[in-house]
PARO-519973 format. One record per residue (C-alpha): residue in one letter; x negated, y, z; residue number from 0. Coordinates in pm, whole numbers, plus 50000, padded with zeros to 5 digits. Each point is the difference from the previous one (the first is absolute). Layout:
N
NODE / res / c1 / c2 / c3 / n
NODE / A / X / Y / Z / NUM
...
END
This chain:
316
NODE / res / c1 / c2 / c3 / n
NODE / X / 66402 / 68017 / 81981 / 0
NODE / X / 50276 / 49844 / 50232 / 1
NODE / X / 50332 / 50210 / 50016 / 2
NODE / X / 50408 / 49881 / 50027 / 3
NODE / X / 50114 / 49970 / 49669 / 4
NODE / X / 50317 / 50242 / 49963 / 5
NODE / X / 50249 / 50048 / 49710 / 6
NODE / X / 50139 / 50315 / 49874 / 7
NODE / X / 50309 / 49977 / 49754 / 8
NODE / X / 50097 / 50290 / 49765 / 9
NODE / X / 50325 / 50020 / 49784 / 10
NODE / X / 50020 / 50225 / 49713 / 11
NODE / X / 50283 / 50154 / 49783 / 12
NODE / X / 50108 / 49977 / 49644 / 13
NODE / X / 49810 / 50379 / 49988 / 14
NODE / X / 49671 / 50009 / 49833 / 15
NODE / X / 49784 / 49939 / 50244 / 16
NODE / X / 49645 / 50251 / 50002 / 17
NODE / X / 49687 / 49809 / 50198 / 18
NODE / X / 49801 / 50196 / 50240 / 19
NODE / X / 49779 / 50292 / 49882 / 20
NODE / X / 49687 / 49754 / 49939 / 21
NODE / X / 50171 / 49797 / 49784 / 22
NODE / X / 50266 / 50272 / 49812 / 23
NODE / X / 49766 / 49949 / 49651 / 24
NODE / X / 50116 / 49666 / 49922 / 25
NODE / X / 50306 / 49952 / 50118 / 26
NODE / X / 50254 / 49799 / 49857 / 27
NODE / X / 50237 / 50102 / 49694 / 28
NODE / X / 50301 / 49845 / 50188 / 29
NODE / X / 50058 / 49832 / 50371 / 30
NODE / X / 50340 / 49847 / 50073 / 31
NODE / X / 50038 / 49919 / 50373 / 32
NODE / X / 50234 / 49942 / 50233 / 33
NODE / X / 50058 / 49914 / 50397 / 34
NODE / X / 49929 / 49656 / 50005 / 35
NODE / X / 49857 / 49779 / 50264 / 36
NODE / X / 49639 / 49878 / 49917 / 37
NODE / X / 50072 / 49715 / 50258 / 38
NODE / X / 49940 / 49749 / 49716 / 39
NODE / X / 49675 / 50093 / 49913 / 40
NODE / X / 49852 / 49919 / 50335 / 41
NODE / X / 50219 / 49669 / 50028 / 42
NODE / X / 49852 / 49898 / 49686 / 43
NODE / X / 49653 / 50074 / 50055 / 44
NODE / X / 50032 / 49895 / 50407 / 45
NODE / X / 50106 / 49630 / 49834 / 46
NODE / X / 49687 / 49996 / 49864 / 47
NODE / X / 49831 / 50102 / 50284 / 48
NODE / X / 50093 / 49864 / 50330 / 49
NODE / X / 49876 / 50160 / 50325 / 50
NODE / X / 49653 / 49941 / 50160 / 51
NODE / X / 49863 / 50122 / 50289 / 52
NODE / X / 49682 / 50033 / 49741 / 53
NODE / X / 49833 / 50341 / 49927 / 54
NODE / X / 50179 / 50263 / 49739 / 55
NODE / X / 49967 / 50297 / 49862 / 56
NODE / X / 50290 / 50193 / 50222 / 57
NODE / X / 50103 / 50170 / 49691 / 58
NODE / X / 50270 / 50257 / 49977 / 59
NODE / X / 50239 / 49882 / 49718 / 60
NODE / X / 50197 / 50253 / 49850 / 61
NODE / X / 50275 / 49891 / 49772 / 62
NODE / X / 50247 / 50261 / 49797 / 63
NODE / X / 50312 / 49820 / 49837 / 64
NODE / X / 50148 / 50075 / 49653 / 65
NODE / X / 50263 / 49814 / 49829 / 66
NODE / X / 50067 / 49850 / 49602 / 67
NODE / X / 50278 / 50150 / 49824 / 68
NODE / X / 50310 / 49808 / 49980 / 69
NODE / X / 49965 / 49863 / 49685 / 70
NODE / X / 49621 / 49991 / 49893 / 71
NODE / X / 49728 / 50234 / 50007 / 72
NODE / X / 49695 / 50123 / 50221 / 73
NODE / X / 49906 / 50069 / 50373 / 74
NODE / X / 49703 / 50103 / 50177 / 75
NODE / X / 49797 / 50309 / 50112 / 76
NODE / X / 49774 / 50067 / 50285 / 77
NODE / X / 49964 / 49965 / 50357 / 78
NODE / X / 49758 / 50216 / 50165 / 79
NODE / X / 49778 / 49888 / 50359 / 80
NODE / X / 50083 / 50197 / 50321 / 81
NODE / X / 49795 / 50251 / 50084 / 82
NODE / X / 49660 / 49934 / 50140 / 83
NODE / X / 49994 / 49674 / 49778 / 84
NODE / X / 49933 / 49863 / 49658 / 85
NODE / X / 50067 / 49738 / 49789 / 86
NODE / X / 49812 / 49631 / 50000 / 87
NODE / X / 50216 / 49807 / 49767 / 88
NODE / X / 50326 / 50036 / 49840 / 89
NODE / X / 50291 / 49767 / 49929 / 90
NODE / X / 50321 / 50007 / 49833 / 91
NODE / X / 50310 / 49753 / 49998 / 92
NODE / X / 50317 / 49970 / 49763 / 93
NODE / X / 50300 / 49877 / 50225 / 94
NODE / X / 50126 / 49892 / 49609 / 95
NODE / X / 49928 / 49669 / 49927 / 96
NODE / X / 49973 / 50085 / 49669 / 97
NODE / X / 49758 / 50310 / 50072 / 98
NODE / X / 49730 / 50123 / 49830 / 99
NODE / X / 49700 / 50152 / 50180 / 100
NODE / X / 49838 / 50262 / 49726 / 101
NODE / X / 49798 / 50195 / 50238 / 102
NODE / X / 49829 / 49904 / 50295 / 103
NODE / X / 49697 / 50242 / 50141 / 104
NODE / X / 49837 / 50203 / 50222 / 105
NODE / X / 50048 / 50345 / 49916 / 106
NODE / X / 49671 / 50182 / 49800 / 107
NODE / X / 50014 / 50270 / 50292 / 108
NODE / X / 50001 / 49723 / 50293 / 109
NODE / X / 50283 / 50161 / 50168 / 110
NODE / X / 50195 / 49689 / 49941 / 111
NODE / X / 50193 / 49730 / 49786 / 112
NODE / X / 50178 / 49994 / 49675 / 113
NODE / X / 50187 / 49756 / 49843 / 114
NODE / X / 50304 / 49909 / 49743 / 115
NODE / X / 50220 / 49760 / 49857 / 116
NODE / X / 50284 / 49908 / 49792 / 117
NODE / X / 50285 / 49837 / 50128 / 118
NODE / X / 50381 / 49989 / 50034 / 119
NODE / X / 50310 / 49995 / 50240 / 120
NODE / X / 49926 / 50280 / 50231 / 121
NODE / X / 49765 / 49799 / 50164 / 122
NODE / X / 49704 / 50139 / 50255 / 123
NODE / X / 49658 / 50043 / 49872 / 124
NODE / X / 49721 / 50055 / 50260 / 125
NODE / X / 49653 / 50199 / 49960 / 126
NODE / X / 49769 / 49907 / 50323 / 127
NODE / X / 49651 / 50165 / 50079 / 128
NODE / X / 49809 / 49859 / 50296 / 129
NODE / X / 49860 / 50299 / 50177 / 130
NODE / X / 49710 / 50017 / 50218 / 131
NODE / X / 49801 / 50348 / 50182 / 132
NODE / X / 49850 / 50176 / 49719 / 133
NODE / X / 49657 / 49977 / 50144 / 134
NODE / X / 49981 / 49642 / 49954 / 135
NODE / X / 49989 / 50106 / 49649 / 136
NODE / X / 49739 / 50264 / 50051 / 137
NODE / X / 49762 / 49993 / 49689 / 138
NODE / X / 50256 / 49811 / 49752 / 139
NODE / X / 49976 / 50086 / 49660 / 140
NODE / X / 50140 / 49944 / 49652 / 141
NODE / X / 49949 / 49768 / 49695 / 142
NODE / X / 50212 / 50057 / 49674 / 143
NODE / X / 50016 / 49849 / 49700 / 144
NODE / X / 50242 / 50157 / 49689 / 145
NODE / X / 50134 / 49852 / 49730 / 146
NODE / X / 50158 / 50154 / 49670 / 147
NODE / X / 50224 / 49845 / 49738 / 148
NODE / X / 50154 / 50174 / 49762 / 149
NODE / X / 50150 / 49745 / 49770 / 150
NODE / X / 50284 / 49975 / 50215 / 151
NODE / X / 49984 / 49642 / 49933 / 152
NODE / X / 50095 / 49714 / 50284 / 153
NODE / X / 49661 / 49838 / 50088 / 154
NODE / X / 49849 / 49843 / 50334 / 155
NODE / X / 49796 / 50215 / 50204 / 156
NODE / X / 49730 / 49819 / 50211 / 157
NODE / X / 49754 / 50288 / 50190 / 158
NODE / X / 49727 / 49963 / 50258 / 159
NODE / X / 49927 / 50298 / 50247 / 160
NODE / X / 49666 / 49979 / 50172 / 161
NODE / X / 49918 / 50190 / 50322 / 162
NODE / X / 49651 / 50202 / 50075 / 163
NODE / X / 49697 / 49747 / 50142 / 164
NODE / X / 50004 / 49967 / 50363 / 165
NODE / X / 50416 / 50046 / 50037 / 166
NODE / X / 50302 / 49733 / 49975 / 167
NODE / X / 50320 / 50064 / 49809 / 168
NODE / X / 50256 / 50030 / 50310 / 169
NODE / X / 50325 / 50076 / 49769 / 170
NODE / X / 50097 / 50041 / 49622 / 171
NODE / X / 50208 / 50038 / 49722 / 172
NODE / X / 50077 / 50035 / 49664 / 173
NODE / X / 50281 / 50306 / 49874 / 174
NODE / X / 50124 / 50101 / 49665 / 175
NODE / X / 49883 / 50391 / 50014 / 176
NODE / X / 50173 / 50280 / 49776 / 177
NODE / X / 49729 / 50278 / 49871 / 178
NODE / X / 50140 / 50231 / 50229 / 179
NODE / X / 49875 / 49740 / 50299 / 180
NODE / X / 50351 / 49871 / 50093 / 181
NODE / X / 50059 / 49655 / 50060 / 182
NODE / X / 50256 / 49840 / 49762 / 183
NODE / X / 50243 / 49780 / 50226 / 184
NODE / X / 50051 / 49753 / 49710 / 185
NODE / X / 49654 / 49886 / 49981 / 186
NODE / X / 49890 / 49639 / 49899 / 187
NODE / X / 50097 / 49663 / 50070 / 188
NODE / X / 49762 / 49936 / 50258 / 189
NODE / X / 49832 / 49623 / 49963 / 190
NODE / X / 49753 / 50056 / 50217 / 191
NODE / X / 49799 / 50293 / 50300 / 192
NODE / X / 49803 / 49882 / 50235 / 193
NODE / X / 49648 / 50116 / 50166 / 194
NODE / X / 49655 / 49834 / 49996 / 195
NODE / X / 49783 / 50039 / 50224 / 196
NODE / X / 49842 / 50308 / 49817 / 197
NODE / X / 50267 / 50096 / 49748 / 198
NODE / X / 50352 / 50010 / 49875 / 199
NODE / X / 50150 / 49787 / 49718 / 200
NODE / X / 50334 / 50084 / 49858 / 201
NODE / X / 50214 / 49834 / 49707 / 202
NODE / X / 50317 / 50097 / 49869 / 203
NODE / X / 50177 / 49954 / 49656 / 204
NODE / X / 50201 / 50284 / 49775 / 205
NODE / X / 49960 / 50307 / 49810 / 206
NODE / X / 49871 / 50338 / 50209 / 207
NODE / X / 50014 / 50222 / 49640 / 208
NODE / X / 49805 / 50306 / 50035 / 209
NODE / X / 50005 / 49956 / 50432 / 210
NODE / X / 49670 / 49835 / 50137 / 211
NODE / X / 49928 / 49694 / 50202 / 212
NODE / X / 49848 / 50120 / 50341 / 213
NODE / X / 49846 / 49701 / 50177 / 214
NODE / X / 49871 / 50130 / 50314 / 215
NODE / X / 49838 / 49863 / 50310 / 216
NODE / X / 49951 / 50166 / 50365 / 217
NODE / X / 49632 / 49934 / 50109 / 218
NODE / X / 49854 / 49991 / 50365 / 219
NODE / X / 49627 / 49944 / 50105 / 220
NODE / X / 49938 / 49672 / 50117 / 221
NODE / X / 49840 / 50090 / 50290 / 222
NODE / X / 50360 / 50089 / 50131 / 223
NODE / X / 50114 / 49607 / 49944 / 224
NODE / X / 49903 / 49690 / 50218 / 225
NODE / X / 49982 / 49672 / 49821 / 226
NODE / X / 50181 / 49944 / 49711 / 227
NODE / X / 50229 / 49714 / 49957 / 228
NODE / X / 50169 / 49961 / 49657 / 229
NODE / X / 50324 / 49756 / 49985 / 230
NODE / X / 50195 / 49874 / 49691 / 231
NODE / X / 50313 / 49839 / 50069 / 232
NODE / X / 50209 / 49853 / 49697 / 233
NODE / X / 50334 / 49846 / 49864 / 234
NODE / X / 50071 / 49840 / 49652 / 235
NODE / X / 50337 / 50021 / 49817 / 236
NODE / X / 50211 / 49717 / 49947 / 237
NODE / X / 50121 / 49895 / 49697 / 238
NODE / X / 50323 / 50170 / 49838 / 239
NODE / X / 50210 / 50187 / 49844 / 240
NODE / X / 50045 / 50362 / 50045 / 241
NODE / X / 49843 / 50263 / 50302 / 242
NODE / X / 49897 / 49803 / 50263 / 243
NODE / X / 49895 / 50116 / 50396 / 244
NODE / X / 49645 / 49938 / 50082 / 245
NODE / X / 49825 / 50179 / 50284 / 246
NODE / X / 49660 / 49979 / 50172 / 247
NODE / X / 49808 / 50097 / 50317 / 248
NODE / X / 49627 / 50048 / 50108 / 249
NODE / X / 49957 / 50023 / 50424 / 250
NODE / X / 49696 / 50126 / 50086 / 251
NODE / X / 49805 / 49726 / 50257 / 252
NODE / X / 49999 / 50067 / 50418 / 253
NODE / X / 49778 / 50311 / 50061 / 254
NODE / X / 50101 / 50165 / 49703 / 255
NODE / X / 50221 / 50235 / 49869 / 256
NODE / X / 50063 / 50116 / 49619 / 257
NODE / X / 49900 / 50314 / 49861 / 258
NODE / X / 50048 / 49962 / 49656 / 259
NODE / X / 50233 / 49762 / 49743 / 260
NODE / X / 50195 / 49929 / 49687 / 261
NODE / X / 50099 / 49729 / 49768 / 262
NODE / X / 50074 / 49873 / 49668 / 263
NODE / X / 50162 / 49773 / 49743 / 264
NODE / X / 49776 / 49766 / 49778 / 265
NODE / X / 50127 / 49732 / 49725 / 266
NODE / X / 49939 / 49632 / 50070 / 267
NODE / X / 49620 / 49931 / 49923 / 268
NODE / X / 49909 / 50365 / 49996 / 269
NODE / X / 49731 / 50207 / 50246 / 270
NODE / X / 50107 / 50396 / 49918 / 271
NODE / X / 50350 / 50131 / 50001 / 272
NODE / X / 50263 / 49984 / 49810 / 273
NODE / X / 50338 / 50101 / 49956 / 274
NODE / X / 50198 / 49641 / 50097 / 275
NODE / X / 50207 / 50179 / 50271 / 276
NODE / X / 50143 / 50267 / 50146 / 277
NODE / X / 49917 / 50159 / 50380 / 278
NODE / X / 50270 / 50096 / 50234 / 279
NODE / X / 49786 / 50057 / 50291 / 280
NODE / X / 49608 / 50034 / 50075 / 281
NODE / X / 49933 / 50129 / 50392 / 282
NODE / X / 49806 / 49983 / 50288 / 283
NODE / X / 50195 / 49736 / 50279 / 284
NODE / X / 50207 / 50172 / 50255 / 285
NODE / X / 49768 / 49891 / 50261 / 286
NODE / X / 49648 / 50090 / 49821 / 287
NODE / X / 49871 / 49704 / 49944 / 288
NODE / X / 50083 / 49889 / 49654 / 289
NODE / X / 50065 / 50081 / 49664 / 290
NODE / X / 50371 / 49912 / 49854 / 291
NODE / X / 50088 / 49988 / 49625 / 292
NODE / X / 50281 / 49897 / 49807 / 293
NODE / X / 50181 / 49957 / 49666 / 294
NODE / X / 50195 / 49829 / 49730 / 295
NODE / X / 49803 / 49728 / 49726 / 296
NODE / X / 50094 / 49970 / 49680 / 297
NODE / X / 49726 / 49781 / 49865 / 298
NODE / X / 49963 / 49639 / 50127 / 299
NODE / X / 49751 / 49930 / 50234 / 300
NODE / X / 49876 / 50372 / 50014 / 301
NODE / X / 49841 / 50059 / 50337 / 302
NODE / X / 50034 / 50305 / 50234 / 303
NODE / X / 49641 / 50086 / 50171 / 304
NODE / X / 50039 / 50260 / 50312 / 305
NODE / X / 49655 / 50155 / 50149 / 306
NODE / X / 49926 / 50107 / 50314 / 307
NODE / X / 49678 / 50167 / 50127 / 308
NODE / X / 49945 / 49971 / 50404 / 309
NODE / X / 49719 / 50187 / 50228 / 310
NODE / X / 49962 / 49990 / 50380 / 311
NODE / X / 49906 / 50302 / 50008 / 312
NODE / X / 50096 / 50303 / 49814 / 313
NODE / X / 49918 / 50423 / 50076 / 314
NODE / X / 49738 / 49985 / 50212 / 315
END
């Protein structure tokens, strides 16, 4: 599939914002939004990605902007696809510095993305999907896997989703879930979502009380994908004191286009997540070819792994 890539930016109020019908049973407790300009979000992740006269994906990115409180507390919400089109990926960015990503997913109806934070200032926060015609999609299913605490005790949570034989995980997430199916927007510290080729992993740190874990991944049949290219890119954390930047990239190579990433944090020495960081951004580049994440260190020498997952052919 070779379309022009377009972008589609959405600014909410400080209302409560209701998704679309397909997604009205877990919506969020809470969305604070405002009109900001997601203009960042594709600087950021175009940085990453310079142009190429390459193949893509001519994704449809839809962004909806929200913005922090003045003085601290949560963003986020969802952004839904245009109609005729579905989600591919989603991607979220803090324009705080000091932002925390908490969500970051897909939504369980595949309408679109949702994603949250913590942060400060008044600042923007941005939720992207990347939207393509539904009937690429034709034949997708769904892999969950649930997770129950009630010791309402801070722990690590470290959880593999694996999709049906015969399909490839094309986007994922994990969500803190009340009983009533609504998403809680504070979440977990996330240290870690990103696809493999036939699953989801998701890690994230904190207490979710008598809510669930959802870790979730959206599965297509693989005879709907070319060849599959998968691309790690890395950076490692300096030495010092305090929060330090770090941020990371994965391009997909010429021919290829990304259908599918993530990222996460791991401690010096270490293979799996762990919580050594904090996101402020995990997204699809502006021109669909790479995969752009970024973050603050607090651990020396911690490294910051970002994923991306290419075809050359996808929908048909």
């Amino acid at each position: 599939m070779q379309m022009q890539s377009t972008t589609t930016r959405t600014t909410r109020s400080t209302r409560t914002t209701r998704p679309s019908r397909t997604t009205r049973r877990i919506r969020p407790t809470a969305v604070l939004g405002a009109a900001l300009s997601a203009a960042a979000l594709a600087a950021s992740v175009a940085a990453a990605a310079p142009a190429s006269a390459a193949v893509d994906g001519g994704y449809h990115h839809a962004m909806a902007n929200f913005a922090f409180p003045s003085t601290s507390g949560y963003a986020g919400g969802y952004v839904d696809c245009p109609a005729g089109r579905l989600p591919i990926a989603s991607g979220a960015l803090s324009h705080d510095p000091m932002g925390i990503l908490m969500s970051n997913t897909l939504t369980t109806a595949g309408t679109g993305a949702y994603a949250t934070a913590s942060g400060s200032g008044g600042r923007a926060f941005t939720v992207q999907a990347d939207c393509v015609p539904a009937s690429v999609l034709g034949g997708s299913t769904l892999a969950t896997r649930v997770v129950r605490d009630r010791r309402n005790v801070w722990r690590d949570f470290r959880e593999t989703v694996t999709c049906p034989s015969g399909t490839v995980a094309y986007g994922g997430g994990g969500t803190v879930t009340s009983p009533e199916g609504i998403y809680d927007h504070r979440g977990l510290y996330i240290s870690g979502s990103v696809p493999g080729v036939q699953g989801w992993t998701y890690a994230g740190t904190g207490s979710i009380g008598g809510n669930a874990l959802v870790v979730e991944a959206h599965c297509l049949p693989r005879t709907r994908l070319g060849r599959i290219v998968v691309v790690d890119g890395a950076a490692t954390a300096t030495d010092g004191a305090g929060r330090l930047p770090i941020s990371a990239s994965a391009r997909c190579p010429v021919g290829t286009f990304p259908f599918s990433g993530g990222a996460w944090f791991r401690a010096e020495g270490s293979s799996v997540p762990g919580l050594v960081g904090y996101f402020t951004a995990s997204a699809m580049g502006a021109d669909g070819r790479s995969w752009f994440a970024a973050g603050t260190t607090f651990a020396p020498r911690a490294q910051l792994i970002t994923r991306v997952l290419c075809t050359d052919r996808l929908g048909r």
